[in-house]
MARDRENDREN-805940 format. One record per residue (C-alpha): residue in one letter; x negated, z negated, y negated. Coordinates in steps of 0.2 Angstrom, whole numbers, padded with zeros to 4 digits, always signed. Layout:
AXZY/...
//
This chain:
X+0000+0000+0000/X-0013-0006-0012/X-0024+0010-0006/X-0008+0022-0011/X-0008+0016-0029/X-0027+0019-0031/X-0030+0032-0047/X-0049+0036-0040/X-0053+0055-0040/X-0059+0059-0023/X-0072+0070-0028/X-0082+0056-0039/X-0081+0040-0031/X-0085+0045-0013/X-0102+0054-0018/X-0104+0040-0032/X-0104+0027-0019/X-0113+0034-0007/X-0127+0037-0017/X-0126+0021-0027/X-0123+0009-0011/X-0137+0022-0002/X-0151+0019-0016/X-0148-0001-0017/X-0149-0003+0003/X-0167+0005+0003/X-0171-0004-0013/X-0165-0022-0003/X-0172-0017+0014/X-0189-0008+0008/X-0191-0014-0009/X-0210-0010-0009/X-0209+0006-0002/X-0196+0009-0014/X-0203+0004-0030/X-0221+0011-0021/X-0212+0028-0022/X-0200+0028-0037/X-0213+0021-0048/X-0225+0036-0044/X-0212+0047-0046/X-0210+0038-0063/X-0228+0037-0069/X-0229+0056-0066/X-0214+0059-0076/X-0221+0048-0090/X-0238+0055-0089/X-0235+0075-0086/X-0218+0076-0096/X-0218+0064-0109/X-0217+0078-0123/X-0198+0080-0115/X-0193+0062-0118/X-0202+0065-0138/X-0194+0082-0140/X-0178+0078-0137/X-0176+0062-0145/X-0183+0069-0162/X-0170+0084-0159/X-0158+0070-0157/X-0160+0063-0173/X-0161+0080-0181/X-0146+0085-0178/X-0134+0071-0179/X-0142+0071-0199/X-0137+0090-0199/X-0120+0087-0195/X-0118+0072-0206/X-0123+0081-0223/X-0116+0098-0216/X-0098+0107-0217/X-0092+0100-0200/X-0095+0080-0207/X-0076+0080-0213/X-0069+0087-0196/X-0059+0071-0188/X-0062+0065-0171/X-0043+0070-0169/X-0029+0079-0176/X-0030+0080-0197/X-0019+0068-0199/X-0025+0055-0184/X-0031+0037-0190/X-0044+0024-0183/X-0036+0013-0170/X-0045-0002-0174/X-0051-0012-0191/X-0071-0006-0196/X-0077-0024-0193/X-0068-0023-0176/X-0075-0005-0171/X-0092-0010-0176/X-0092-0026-0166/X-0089-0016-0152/X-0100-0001-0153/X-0112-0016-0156/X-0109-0026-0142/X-0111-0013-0129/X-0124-0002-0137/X-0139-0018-0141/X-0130-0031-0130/X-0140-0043-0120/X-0155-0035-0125/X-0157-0041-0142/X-0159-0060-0134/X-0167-0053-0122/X-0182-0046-0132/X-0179-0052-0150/X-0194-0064-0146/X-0203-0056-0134/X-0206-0038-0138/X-0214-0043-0157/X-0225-0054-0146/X-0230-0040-0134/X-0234-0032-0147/X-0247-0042-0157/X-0252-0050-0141/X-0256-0032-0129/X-0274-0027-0126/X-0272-0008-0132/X-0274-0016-0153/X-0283-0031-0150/X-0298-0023-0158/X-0286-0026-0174/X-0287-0040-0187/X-0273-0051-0181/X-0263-0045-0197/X-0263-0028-0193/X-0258-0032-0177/X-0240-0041-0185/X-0238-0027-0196/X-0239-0014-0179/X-0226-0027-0170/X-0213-0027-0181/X-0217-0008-0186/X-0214-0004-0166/X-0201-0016-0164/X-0191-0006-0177/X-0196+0011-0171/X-0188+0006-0152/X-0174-0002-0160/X-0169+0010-0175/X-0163+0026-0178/X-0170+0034-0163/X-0160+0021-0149/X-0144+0026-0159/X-0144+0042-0160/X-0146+0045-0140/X-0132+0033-0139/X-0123+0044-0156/X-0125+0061-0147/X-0115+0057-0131/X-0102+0047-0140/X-0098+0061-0154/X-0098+0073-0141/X-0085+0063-0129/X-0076+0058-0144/X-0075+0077-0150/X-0067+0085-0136/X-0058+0074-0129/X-0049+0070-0146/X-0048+0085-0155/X-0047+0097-0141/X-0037+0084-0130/X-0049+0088-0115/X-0052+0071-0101/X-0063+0057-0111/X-0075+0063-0098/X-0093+0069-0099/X-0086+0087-0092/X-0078+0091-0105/X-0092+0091-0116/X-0097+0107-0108/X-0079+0115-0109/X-0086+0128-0122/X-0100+0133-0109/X-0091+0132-0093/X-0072+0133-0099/X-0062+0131-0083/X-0076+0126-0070/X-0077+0107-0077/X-0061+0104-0066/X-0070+0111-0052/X-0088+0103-0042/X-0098+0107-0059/X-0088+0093-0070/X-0087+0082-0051/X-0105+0082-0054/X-0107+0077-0071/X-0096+0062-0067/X-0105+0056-0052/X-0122+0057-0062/X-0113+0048-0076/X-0105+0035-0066/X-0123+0030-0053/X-0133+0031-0069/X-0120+0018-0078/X-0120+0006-0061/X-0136+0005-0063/X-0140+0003-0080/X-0127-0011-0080/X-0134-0018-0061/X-0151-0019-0069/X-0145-0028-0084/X-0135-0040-0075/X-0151-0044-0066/X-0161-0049-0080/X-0148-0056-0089/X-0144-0070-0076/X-0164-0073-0074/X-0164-0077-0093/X-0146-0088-0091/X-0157-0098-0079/X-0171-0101-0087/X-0160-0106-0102/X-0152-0118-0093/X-0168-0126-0082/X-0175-0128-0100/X-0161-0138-0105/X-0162-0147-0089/X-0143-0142-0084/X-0153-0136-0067/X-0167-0142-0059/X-0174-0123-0056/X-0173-0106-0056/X-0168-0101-0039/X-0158-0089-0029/X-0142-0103-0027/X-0138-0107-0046/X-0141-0087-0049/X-0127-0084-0037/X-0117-0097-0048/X-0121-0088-0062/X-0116-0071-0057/X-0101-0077-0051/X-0095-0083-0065/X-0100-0072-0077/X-0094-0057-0068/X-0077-0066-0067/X-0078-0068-0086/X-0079-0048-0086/X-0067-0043-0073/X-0054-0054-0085/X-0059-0045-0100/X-0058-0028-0092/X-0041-0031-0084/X-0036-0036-0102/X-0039-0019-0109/X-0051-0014-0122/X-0038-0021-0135/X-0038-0038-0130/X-0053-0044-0121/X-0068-0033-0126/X-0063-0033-0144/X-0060-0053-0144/X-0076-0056-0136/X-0084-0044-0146/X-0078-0050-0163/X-0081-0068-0157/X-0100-0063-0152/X-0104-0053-0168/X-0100-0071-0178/X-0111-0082-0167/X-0126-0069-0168/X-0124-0070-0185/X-0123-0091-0185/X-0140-0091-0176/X-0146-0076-0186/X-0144-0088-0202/X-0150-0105-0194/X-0168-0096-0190/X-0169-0087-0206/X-0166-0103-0216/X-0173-0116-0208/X-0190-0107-0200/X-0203-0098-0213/X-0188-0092-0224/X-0199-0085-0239/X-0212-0074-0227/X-0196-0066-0216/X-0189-0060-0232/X-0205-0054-0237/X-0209-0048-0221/X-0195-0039-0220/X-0197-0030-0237/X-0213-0023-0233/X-0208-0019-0214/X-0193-0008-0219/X-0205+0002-0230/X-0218+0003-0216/X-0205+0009-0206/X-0199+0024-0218/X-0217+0028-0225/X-0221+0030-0205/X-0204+0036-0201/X-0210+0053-0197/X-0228+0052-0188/X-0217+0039-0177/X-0206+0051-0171/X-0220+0065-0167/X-0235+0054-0161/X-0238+0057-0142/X-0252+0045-0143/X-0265+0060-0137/X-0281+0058-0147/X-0278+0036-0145/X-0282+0038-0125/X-0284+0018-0125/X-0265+0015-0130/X-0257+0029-0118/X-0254+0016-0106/X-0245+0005-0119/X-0235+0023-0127/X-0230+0027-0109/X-0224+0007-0103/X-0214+0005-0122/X-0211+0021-0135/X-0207+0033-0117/X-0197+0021-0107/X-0189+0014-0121/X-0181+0032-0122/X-0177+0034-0106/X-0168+0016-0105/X-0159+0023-0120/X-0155+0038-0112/X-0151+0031-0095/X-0138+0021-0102/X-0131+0033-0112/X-0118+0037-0101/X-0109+0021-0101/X-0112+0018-0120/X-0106+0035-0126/X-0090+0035-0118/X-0087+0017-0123/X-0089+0023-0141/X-0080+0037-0140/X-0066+0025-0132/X-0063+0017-0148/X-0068+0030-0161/X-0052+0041-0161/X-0047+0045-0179/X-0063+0042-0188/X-0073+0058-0196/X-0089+0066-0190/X-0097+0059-0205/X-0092+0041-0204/X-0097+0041-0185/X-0112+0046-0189/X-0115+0038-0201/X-0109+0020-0198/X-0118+0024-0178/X-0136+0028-0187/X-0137+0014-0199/X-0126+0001-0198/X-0133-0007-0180/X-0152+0000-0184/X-0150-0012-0201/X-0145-0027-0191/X-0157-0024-0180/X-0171-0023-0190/X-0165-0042-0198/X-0162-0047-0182/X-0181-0040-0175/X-0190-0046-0190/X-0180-0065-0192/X-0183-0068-0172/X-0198-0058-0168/X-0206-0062-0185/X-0204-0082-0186/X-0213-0081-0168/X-0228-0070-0173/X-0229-0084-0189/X-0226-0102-0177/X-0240-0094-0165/X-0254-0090-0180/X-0249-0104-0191/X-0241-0121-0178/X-0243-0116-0160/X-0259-0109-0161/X-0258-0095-0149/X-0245-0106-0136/X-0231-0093-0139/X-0243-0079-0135/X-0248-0084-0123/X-0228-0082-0115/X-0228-0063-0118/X-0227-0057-0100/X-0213-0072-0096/X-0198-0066-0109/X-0185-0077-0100/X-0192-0091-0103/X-0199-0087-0121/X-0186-0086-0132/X-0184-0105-0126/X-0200-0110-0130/X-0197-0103-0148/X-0184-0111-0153/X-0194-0130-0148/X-0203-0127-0165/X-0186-0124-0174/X-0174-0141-0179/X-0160-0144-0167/X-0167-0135-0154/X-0157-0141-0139/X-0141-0138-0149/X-0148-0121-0153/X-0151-0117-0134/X-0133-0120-0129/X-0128-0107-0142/X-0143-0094-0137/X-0134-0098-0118/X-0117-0093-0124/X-0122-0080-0134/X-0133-0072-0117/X-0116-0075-0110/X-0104-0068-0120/X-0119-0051-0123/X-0117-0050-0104/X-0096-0051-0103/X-0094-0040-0117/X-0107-0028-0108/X-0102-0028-0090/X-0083-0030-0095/X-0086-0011-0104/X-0096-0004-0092/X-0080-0009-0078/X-0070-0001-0090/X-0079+0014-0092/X-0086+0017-0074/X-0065+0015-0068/X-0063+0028-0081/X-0076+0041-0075/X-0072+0036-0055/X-0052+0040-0061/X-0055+0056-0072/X-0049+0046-0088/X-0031+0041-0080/X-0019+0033-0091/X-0016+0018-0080/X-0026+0011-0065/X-0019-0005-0052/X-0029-0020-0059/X-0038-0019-0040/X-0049-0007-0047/X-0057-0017-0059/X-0059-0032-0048/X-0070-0019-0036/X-0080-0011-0048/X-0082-0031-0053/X-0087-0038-0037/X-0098-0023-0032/X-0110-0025-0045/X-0113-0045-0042/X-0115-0042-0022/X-0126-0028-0025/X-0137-0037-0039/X-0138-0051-0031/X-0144-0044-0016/X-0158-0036-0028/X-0161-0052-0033/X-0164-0060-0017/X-0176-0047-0012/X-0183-0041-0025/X-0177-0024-0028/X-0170-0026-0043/X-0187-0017-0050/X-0182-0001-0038/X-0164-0001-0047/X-0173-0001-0063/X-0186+0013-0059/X-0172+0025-0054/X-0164+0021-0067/X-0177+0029-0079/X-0181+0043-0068/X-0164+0049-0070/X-0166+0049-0089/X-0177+0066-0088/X-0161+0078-0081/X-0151+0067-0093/X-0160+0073-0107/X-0157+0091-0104/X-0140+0087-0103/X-0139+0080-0118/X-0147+0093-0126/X-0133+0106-0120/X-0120+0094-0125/X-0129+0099-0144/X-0126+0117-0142/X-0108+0114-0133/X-0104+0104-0150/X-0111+0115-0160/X-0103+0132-0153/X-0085+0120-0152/X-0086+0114-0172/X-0090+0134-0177/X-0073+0139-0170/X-0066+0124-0177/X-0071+0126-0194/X-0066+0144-0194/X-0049+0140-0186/X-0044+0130-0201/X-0053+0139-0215/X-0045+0157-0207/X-0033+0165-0222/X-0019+0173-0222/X-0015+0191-0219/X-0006+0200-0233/X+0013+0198-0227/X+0022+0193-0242/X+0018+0185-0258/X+0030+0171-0267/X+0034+0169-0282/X+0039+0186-0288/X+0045+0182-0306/X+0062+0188-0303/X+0066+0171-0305/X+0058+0164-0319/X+0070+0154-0329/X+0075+0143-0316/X+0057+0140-0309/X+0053+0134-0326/X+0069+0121-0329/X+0062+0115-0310/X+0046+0112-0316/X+0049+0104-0331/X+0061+0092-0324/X+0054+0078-0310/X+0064+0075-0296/X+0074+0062-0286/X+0074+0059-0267/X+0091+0067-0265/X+0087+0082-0274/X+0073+0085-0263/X+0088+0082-0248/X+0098+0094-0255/X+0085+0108-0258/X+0079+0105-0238/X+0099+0106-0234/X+0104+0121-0245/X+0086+0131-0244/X+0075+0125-0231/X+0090+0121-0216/X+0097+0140-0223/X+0080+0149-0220/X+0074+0142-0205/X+0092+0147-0197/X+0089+0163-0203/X+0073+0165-0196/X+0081+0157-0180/X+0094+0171-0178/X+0081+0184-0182/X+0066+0177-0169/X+0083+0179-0155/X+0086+0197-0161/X+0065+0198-0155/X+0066+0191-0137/X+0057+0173-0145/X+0068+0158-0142/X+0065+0145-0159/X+0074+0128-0161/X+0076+0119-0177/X+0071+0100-0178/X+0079+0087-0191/X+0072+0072-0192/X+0076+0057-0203/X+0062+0042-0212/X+0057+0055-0219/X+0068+0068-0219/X+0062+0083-0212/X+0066+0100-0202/X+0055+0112-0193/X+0056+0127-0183/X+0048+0125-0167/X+0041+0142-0156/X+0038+0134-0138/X+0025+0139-0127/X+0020+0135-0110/X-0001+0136-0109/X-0005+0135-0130/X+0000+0123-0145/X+0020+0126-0152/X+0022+0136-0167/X+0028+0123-0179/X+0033+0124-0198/X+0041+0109-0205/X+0045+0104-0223/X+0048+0085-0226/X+0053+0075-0241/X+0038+0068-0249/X+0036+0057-0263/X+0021+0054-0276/X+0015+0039-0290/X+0015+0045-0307/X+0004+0039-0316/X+0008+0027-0331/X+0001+0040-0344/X+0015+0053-0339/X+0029+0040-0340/X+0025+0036-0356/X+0022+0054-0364/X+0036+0057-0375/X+0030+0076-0374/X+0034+0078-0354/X+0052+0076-0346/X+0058+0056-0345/X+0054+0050-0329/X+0068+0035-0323/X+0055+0029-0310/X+0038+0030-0306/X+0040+0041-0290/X+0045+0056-0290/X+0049+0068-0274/X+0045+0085-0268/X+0046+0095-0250/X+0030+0098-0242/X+0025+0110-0230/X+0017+0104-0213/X+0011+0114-0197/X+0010+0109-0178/X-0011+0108-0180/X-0010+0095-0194/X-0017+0106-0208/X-0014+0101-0224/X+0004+0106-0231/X+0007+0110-0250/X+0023+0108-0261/X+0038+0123-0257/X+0049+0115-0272/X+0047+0131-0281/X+0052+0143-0267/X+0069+0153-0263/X+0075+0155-0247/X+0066+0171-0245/X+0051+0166-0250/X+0050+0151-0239/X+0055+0165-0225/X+0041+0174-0231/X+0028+0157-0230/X+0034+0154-0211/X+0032+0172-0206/X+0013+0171-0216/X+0009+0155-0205/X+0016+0164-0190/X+0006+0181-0191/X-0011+0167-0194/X-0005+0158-0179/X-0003+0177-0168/X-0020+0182-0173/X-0028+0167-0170/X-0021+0163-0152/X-0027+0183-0149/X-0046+0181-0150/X-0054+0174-0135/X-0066+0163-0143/X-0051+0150-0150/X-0045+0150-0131/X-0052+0132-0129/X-0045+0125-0145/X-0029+0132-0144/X-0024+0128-0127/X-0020+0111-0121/X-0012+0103-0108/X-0005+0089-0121/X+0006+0100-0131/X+0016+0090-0144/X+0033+0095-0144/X+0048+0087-0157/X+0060+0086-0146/
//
């Protein structure tokens, strides 16, 4: 019975679990060989092809700034008239929570430290080596980590939003492939997506529970950390996340992530203020300035003529972007889940630079105040931690006030990082296995839940967990061709869109004629009331649009007038099966005059300080314009205009995947 109800897509999960139960078995049973192999595979990547990983990164960048300052930045992630679904603080809370996550505890402390500790610039003067810290720190954390997560998400969000294709990484390919993503092409995508998510977020998981442990041995609420009081751990956490996801994005995610954004900001403030207050601001200062004056030999450097810091480029700058990359997957689609209604240009834009800004205070209060205790108080102590990050950030915060007090609240904010992460990805992997269905039994969740804590705990116990991590990064290579043909799918799909609604008219018919000039002039000059504006749609509009209905019917094309009330409105409706209706529609709209014109004794009175009009709107949510001024034949005349643009358009095969859809929006 349960079985019957199940909304999984045969053709993704089976394959998906097969390779992703497949991969952890060898990683628990032959962890060494395992990592033995996947790490030379790995190394030869890294070393041989890291120009791939630099390339397309930089490329990344590129052209999510093109698109932001370019023509398409005012395209919607929807339908013209289409609105955000959730508040900007909310929406950023999200994107935040799942895109940075656990990650920022995890290595707020411990990369900086990395950094200025790591034999590759130890040759440096112990200043220098701050400055490189924080200037790398930055560089893995900034623009570069968001635009990799901003390429997928824009492109998701694209198509499945405006073109109304599957919120699936198959469609992003729909101007490439057209029909052959419902086929084993757009199977495959999803199955890459959905093993490369499971292990991105098994991975994670992993080391999040380590780092709860150690939080909690070193305030003493466990004696150790062992495999027993990890199994605890993930129990309960992955609980927490089955909750949230059955709760629905609306609910559970966007709780815990508003509730996780305040408390990162609570202890943001308590180290700011009570550590070395005066050298993080200035520290700060100067590192965003080192970051944009190096901005660009950043993005280039391959580290070629510096042989002695390969090593260093490769195990940071290159699996950095593959991390990114890996768990692009899961964060794009995430995204794009709650970024309906918002324009290219403000995703882009709050994607870039809203995160990279927190991140930079959060790198340079955390990573910062560590570098300064360690010079200054614990006299190379905290150092000396920088290959044990689980148990660093602890360690830290003993040379703060409060520190106990401050640990519970680094535990529950680990915590809530790792709900609001894994929570997500449930959601997200249900959606990929499900090909996007509207609604799946609540027994979904609770197995994509329960899979990830047996298998990462069964890393865990062995050891394999390093394996899970290496595949992970290997699969970033194929990734990031994929993501580049995402670019040039997006870029062929917003070429067609823009010419779609810049396309003019043919010459049908032109309005206003002069014939009747003395009554257009009286209704310009005179501003007018609600039921005027009823009486013209009655009398004009309702007249013509039966007309045209009797004439269309003469033609063989069947037409069928709507009226509609709050607001008034009618429109004539052409069905068709396989493309968008024909729709024409004039509704009674209202404006606010300004104060100046109510009082100018030189203009008609106006009673009130609205005053109403009938404006034209169309079945594609182009902007309409005011047909106060038009007879019945010449609104006629505006239909048929609007009907020929419609003919011609729908007749050229390269607006065949923007005007067909499978979600066609009738009236009725």
């Amino acid at each position: 019975m349960i079985l019957s109800k199940s909304t999984f897509n045969k053709g993704i999960i089976i394959p998906s679990l097969l390779f992703i139960i497949g991969v952890c078995l060898l990683a628990v049973f032959f962890p060494n060989l395992t990592v033995s192999i996947l790490n030379t595979i790995k190394q030869f990547i890294f070393i041989n092809l890291n120009w791939v990983y630099v390339w397309a990164v930089t490329l990344f960048v590129i052209f999510l700034v093109y698109l932001m300052f370019s023509k398409f930045g005012n395209i919607k992630l929807g339908s013209n008239d289409s609105r955000p679904e959730y508040t900007f603080f909310s929406w950023i809370s999200m994107l935040f929570a799942a895109g940075m996550g656990i990650g920022l505890m995890y290595f707020s402390v411990a990369e900086p430290m990395q950094h200025f500790s790591t034999e590759a610039f130890a040759g440096n003067h112990y200043i220098n080596r701050a400055k490189n810290a924080q200037l790398y720190t930055f560089f893995h954390w900034g623009i570069h980590a968001w635009a990799i997560y901003g390429v997928v998400g824009l492109a998701l969000s694209y198509f499945a939003y405006r073109y109304r294709l599957p919120l699936s990484l198959r469609s992003c390919f729909y101007p490439l492939l057209k029909n052959k993503i419902n086929g084993k092409w757009g199977n495959a995508i999803d199955v890459f997506a959905l093993c490369s998510t499971f292990f991105g977020i098994t991975t994670t998981l992993g080391f999040g529970v380590v780092q709860v442990n150690a939080g909690l041995q070193t305030l003493g609420l466990v004696p150790d950390n062992n495999f027993t009081y990890q199994i605890m751990i993930v129990g309960v956490l992955t609980l927490l996340a089955v909750l949230s996801a059955t709760s629905g994005v609306d609910k559970g995610v966007k709780i815990l992530s508003n509730i996780n954004i305040i408390t990162v900001i609570i202890l943001l403030l308590f180290v700011l203020f009570l550590g070395p207050t005066v050298y993080l601001i200035g520290s700060f200062t100067e590192g965003i300035g080192n970051y944009v004056n190096n901005f660009f030999s950043l993005t280039f450097d391959t580290h070629v003529y510096d042989e002695a810091t390969l090593p260093w480029f490769y195990n940071w700058t290159i699996l950095y972007w593959a991390w990114w990359i890996s768990w692009s997957p899961y964060v794009g689609l995430f995204i794009a889940k709650i970024s309906k209604g918002r324009t290219i240009r403000e995703f882009i834009a709050a994607v870039l630079i809203i995160p990279t800004i927190f991140n930079f205070i959060w790198m340079s209060v955390f990573g910062n105040s560590a570098m300064w205790f360690d010079i200054n108080i614990a006299k190379g102590a905290l150092s000396s931690l920088a290959d044990n990050p689980d148990a660093l950030m602890f360690r830290f915060l003993d040379y703060l006030p409060l520190s106990d007090i401050v640990s519970y609240l680094v535990i529950l904010i680990i915590i809530i990082f790792f709900v609001t992460s894994a929570d997500s990805g449930i959601f997200v992997m249900n959606s990929i296995a499900t090909k996007n269905a509207a609604k799946s039994p609540k027994w979904q969740m609770i197995f994509w839940g329960a899979l990830l804590a047996i298998l990462a705990l069964m890393l865990l116990n062995t050891g394999g967990l390093q394996a899970l991590q290496t595949m992970t990064l290997i699969t970033a290579l194929p990734f990031s061709i994929i993501m580049l043909l995402f670019c040039v799918s997006l870029v062929k799909a917003l070429t067609i869109d823009r010419s779609y609604y810049e396309r003019d008219f043919s010459v049908s018919t032109v309005p206003w004629s002069g014939e009747f000039w003395k009554d257009r002039l009286q209704q310009i000059v005179s501003f007018k009331s609600r039921e005027s504006v009823d009486e013209f749609m009655r009398n004009t509009v309702k007249a013509a649009f039966e007309d045209l209905q009797a004439e269309f019917k003469e033609n063989g094309i069947e037409a069928k007038i709507h009226e509609l009330d709050e607001p008034n409105r009618i429109a004539i409706e052409i069905r068709h099966d396989l493309i968008n209706n024909f729709i024409y529609g004039v509704k009674n709209q209202f404006k606010v005059v300004s104060d100046y014109v109510v009082e100018e004794e030189n203009l008609p009175d106006l009673a009130d300080k609205k005053t109403y009009f009938p404006k034209s709107y169309f079945g594609d949510a182009r902007e309409g314009y005011d047909v106060q001024y038009f007879t019945k034949n010449e609104l006629i005349s505006d239909v048929l205009k609007h009907y020929e643009r419609f003919l011609e358009i729908i007749s050229e095969e390269k607006n065949e995947m923007f005007i067909s859809s499978n979600a066609n929006k009738n009236l009725s």
